[in-house]
TIVOVEX-861231 format. One record per residue: residue number from 1; residue in three letters; x, y, z of N, C-alpha, C in turn. Coordinates in steps of 0.2 Angstrom, whole numbers. Example, Ala and Ser with C-alpha at 12.3 -4.5 7.8 and 13.67 -1.06 7.14 Angstrom:
<sites>
<site pos="1" code="ALA" n_px="66" n_py="-28" n_pz="39" ca_px="62" ca_py="-22" ca_pz="39" c_px="66" c_py="-16" c_pz="39"/>
<site pos="2" code="SER" n_px="64" n_py="-11" n_pz="35" ca_px="68" ca_py="-5" ca_pz="36" c_px="64" c_py="0" c_pz="39"/>
</sites>
This chain:
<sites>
<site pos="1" code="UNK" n_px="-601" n_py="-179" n_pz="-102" ca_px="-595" ca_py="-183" ca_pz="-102" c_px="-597" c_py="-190" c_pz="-102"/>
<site pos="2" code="UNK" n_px="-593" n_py="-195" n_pz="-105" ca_px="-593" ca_py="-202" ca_pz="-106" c_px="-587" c_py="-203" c_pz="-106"/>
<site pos="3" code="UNK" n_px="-586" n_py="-209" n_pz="-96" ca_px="-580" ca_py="-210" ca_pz="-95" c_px="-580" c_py="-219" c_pz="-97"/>
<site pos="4" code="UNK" n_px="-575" n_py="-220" n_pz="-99" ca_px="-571" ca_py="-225" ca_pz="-100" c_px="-568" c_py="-228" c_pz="-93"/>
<site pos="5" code="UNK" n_px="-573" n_py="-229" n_pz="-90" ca_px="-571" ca_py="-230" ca_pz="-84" c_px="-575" c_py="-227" c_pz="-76"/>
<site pos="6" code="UNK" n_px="-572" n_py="-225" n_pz="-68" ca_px="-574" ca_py="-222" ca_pz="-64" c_px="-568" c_py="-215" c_pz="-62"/>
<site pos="7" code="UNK" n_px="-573" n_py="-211" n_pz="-62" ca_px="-569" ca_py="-203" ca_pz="-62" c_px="-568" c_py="-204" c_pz="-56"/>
<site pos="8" code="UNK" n_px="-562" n_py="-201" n_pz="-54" ca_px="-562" ca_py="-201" ca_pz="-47" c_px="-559" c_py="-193" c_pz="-42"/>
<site pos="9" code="UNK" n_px="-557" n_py="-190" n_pz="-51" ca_px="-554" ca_py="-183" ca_pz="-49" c_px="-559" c_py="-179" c_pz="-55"/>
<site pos="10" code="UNK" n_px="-560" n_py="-174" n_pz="-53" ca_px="-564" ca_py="-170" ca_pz="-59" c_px="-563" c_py="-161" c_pz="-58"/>
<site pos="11" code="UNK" n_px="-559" n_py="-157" n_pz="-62" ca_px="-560" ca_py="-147" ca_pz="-59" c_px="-558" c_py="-147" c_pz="-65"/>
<site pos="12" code="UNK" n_px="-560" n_py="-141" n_pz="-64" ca_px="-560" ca_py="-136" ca_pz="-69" c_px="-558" c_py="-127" c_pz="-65"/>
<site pos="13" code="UNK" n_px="-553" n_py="-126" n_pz="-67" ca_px="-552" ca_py="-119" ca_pz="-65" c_px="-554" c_py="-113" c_pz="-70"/>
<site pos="14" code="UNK" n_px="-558" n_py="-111" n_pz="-67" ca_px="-563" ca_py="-104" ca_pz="-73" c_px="-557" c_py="-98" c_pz="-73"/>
<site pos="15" code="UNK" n_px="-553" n_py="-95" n_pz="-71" ca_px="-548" ca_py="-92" ca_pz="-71" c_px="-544" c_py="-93" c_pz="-78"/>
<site pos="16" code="UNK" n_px="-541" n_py="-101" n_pz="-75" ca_px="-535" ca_py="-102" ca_pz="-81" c_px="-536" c_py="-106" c_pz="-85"/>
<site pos="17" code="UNK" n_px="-543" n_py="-109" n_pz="-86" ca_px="-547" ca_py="-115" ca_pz="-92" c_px="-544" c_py="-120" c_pz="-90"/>
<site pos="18" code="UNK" n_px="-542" n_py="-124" n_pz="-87" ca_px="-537" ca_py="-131" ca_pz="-87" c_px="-542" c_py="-135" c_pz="-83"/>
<site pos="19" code="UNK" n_px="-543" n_py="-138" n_pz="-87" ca_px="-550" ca_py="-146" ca_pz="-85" c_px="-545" c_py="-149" c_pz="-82"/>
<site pos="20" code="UNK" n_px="-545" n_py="-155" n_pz="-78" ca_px="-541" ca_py="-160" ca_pz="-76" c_px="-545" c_py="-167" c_pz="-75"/>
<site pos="21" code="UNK" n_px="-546" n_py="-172" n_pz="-78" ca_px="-550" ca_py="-179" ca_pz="-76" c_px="-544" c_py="-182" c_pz="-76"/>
<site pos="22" code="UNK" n_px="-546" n_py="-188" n_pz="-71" ca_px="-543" ca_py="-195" ca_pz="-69" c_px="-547" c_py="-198" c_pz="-67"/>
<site pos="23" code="UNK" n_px="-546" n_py="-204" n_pz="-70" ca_px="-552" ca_py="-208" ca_pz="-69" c_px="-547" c_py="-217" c_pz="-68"/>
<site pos="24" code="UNK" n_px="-549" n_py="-224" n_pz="-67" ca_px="-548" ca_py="-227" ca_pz="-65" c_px="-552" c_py="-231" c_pz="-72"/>
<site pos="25" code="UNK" n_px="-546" n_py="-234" n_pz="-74" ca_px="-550" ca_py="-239" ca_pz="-81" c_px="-557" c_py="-245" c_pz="-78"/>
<site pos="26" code="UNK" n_px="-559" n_py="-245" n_pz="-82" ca_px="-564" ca_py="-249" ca_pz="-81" c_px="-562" c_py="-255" c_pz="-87"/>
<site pos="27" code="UNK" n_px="-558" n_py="-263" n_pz="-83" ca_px="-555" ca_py="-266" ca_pz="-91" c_px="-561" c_py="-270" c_pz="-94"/>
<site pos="28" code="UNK" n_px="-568" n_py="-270" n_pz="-91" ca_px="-574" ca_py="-272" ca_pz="-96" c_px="-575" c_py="-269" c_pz="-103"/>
<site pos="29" code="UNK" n_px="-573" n_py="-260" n_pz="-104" ca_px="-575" ca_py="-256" ca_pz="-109" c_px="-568" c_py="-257" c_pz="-112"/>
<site pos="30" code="UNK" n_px="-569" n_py="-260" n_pz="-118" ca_px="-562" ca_py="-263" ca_pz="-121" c_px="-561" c_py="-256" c_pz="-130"/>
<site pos="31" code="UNK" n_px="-566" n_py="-255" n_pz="-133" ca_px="-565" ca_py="-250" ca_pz="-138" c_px="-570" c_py="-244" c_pz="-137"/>
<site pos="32" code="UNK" n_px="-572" n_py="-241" n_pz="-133" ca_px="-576" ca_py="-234" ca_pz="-132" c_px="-570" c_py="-230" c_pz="-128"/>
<site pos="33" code="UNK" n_px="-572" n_py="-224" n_pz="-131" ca_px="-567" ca_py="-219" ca_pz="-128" c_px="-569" c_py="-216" c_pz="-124"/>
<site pos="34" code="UNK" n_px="-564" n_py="-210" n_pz="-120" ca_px="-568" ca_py="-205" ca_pz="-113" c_px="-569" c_py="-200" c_pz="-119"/>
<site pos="35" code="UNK" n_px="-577" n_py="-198" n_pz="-119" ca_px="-577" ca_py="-191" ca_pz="-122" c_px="-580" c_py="-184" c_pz="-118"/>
<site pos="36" code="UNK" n_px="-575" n_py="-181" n_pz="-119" ca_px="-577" ca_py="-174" ca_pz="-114" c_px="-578" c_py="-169" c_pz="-119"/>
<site pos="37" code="UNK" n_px="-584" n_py="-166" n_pz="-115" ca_px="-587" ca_py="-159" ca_pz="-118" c_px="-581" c_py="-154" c_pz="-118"/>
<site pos="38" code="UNK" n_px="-579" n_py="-152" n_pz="-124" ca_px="-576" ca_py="-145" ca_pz="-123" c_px="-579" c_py="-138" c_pz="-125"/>
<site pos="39" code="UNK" n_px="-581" n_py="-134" n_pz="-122" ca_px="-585" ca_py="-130" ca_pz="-125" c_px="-582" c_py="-124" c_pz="-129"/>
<site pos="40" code="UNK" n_px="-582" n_py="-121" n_pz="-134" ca_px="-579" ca_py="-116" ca_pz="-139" c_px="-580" c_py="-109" c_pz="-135"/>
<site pos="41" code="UNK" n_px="-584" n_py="-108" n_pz="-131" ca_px="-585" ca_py="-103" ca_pz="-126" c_px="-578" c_py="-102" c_pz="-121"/>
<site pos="42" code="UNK" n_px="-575" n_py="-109" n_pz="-118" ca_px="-569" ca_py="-107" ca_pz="-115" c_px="-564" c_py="-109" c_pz="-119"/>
<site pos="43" code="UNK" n_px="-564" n_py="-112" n_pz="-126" ca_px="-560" ca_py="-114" ca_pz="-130" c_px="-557" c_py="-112" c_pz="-137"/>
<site pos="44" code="UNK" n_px="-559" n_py="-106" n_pz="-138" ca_px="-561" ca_py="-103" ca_pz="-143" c_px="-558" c_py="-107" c_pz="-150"/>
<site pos="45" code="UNK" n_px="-548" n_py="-109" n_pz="-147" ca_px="-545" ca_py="-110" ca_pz="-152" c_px="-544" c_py="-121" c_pz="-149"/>
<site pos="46" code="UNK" n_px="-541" n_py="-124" n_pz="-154" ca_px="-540" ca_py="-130" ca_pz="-153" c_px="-536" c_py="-131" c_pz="-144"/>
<site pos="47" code="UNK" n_px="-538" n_py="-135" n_pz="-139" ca_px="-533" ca_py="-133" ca_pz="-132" c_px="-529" c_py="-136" c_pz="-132"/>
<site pos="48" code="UNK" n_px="-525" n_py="-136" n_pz="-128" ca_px="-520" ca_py="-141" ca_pz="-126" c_px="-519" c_py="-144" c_pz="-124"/>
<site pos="49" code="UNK" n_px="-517" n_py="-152" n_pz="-124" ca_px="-521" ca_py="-158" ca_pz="-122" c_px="-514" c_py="-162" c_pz="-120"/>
<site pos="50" code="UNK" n_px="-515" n_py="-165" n_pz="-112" ca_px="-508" ca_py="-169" ca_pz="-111" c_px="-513" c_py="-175" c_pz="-107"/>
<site pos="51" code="UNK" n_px="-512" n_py="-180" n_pz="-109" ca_px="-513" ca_py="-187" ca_pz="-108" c_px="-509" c_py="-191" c_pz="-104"/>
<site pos="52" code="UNK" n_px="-509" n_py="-196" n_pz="-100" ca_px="-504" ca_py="-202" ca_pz="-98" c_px="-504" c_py="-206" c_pz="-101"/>
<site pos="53" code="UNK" n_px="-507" n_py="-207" n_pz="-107" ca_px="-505" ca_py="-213" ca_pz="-113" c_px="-509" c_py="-210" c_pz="-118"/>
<site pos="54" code="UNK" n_px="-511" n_py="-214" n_pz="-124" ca_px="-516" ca_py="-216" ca_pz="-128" c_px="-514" c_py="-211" c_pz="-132"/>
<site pos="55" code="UNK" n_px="-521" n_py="-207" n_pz="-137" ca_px="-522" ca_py="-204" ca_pz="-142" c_px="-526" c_py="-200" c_pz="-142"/>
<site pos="56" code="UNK" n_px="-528" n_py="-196" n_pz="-143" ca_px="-536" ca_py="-192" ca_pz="-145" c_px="-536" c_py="-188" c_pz="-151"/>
<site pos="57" code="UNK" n_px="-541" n_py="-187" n_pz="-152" ca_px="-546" ca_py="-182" ca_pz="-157" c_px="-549" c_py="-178" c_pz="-154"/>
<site pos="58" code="UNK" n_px="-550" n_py="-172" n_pz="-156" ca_px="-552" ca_py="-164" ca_pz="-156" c_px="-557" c_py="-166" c_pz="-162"/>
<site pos="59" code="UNK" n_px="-564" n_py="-162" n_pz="-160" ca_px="-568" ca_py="-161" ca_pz="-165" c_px="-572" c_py="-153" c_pz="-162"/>
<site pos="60" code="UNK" n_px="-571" n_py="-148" n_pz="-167" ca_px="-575" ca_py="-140" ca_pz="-165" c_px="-581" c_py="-140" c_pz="-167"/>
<site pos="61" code="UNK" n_px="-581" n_py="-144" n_pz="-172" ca_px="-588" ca_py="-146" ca_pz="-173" c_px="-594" c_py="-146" c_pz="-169"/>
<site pos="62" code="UNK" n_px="-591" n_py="-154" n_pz="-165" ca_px="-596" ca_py="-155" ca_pz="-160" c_px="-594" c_py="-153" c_pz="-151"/>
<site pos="63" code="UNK" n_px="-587" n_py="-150" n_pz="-153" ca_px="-586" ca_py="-148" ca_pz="-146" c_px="-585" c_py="-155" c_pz="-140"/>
<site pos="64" code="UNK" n_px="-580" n_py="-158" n_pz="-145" ca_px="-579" ca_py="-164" ca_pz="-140" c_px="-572" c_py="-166" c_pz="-141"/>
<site pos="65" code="UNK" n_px="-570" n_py="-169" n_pz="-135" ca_px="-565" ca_py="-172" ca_pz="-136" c_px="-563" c_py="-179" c_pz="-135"/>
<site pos="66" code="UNK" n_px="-563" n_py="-183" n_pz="-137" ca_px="-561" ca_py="-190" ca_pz="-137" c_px="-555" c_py="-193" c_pz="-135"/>
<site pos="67" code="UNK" n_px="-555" n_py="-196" n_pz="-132" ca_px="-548" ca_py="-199" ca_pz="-129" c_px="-549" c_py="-207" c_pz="-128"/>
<site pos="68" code="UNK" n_px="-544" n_py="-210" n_pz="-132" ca_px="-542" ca_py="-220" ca_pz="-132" c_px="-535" c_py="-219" c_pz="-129"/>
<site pos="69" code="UNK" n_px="-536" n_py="-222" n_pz="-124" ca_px="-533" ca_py="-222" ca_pz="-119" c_px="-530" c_py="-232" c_pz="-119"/>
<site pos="70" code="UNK" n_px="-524" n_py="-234" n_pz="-117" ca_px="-521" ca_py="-240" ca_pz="-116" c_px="-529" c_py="-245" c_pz="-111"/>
<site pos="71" code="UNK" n_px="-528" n_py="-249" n_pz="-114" ca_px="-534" ca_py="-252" ca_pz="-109" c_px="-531" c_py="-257" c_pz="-105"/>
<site pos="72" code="UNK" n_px="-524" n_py="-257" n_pz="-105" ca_px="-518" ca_py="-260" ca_pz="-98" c_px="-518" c_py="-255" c_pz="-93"/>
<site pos="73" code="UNK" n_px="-519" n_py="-249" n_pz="-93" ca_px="-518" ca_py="-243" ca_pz="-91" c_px="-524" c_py="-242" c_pz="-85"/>
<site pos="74" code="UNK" n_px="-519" n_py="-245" n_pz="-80" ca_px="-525" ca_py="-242" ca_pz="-72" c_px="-529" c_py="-235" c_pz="-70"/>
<site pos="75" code="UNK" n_px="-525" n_py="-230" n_pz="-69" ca_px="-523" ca_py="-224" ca_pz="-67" c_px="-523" c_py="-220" c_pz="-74"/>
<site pos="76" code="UNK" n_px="-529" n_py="-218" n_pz="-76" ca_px="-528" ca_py="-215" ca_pz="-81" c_px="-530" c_py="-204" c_pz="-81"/>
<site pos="77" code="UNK" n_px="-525" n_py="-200" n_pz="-84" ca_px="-525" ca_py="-193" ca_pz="-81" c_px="-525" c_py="-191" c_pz="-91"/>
<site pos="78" code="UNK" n_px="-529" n_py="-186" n_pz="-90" ca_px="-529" ca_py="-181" ca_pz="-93" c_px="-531" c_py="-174" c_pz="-94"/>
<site pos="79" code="UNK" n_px="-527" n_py="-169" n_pz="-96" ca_px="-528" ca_py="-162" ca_pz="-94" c_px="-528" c_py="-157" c_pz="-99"/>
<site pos="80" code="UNK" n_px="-535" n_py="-152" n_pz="-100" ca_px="-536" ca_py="-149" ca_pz="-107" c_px="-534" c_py="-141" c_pz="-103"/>
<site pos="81" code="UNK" n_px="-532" n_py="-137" n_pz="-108" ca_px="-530" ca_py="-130" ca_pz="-107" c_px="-530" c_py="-126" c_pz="-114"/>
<site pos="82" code="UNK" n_px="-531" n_py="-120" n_pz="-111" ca_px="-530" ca_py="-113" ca_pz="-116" c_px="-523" c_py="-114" c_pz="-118"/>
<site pos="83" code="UNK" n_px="-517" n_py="-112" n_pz="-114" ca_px="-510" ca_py="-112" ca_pz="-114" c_px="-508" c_py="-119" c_pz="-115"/>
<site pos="84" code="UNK" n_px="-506" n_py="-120" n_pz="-110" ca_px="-501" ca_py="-128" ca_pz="-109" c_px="-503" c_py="-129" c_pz="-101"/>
<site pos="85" code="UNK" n_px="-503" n_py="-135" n_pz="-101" ca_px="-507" ca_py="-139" ca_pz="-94" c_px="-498" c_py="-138" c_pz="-90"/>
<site pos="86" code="UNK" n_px="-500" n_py="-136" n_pz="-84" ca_px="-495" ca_py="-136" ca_pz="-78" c_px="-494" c_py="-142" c_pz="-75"/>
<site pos="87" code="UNK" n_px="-487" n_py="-141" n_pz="-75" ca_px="-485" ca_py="-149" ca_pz="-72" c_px="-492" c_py="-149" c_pz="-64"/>
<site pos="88" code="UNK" n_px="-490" n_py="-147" n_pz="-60" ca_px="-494" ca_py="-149" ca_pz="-56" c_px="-503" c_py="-153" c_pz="-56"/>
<site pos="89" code="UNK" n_px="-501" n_py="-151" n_pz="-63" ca_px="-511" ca_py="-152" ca_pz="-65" c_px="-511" c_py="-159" c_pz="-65"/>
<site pos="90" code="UNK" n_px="-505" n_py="-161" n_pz="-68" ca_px="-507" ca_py="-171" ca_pz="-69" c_px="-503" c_py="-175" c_pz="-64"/>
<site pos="91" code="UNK" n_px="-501" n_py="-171" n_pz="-58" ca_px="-497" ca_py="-174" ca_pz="-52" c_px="-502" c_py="-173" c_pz="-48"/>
<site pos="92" code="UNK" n_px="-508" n_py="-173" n_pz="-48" ca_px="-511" ca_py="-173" ca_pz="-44" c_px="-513" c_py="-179" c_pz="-39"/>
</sites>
């Protein structure tokens, strides 16, 4: 992983696949994105991605996933899943 920033939350639940990072911008790094490993092994199909801002890319390629995120943006949350990310995952 390469955060855009400092991580301050990081799980991962091997049961129900749902990653969860939050991280704390860092406003020095103005165009580099947060790129997380997603690996084809717990992701077989594209997952599903809920953000507090920005934009990302999926690439199965390389088993990553990118996120450009607002660079106003303090408190930055994102959460990847098999299904769809439960609310309580990004109220953390």
């Amino acid at each position: 992983m390469r955060c855009a920033g400092t991580p301050v939350l990081m799980l991962f639940d091997i049961i129900t696949r749902v990653f969860y990072l939050r991280f704390v911008h860092d406003p020095e790094i103005t165009e580099a994105p947060t790129i997380v490993f997603v690996p084809l092994y717990q992701y077989p199909r594209e997952p599903r991605v809920q953000i507090s801002d920005g934009n990302y890319s999926y690439s199965p390629e390389t088993q990553t996933l990118e996120f450009y995120h607002n660079a106003s943006a303090g408190k930055v949350d994102m959460c990847c899943s098999v299904l769809q990310c439960v609310a309580v995952c990004c109220s953390v």
